[in-house]
Kinemage of the C-alpha trace (Angstrom):
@kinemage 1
@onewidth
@group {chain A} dominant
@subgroup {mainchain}
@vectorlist {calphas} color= white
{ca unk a 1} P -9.111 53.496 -55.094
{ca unk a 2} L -6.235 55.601 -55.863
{ca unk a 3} L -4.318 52.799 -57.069
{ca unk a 4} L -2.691 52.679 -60.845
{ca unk a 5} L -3.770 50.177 -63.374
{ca unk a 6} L -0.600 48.419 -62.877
{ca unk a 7} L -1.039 47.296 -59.923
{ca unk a 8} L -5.008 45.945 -60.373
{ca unk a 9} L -3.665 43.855 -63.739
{ca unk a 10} L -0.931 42.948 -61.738
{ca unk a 11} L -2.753 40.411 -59.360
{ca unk a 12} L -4.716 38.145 -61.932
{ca unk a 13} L -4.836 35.439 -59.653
{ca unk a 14} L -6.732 37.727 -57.392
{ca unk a 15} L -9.288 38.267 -59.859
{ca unk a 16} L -12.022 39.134 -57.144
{ca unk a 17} L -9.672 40.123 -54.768
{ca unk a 18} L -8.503 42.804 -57.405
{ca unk a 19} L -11.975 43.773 -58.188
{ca unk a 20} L -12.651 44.685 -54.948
{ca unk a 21} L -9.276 46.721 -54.193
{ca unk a 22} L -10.157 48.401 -57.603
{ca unk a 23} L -13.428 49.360 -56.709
């Protein structure tokens, strides 16, 4: 949750992966 921006934009082919890392 405490992750930068960077990193979430950085895994596009994770795109609901990311989402839930970023949530």
């Amino acid at each position: 949750m405490k992750q930068p921006p960077g990193q979430y934009r950085q895994a596009p082919e994770r795109g609901p992966r990311a989402l839930q890392t970023g949530t």
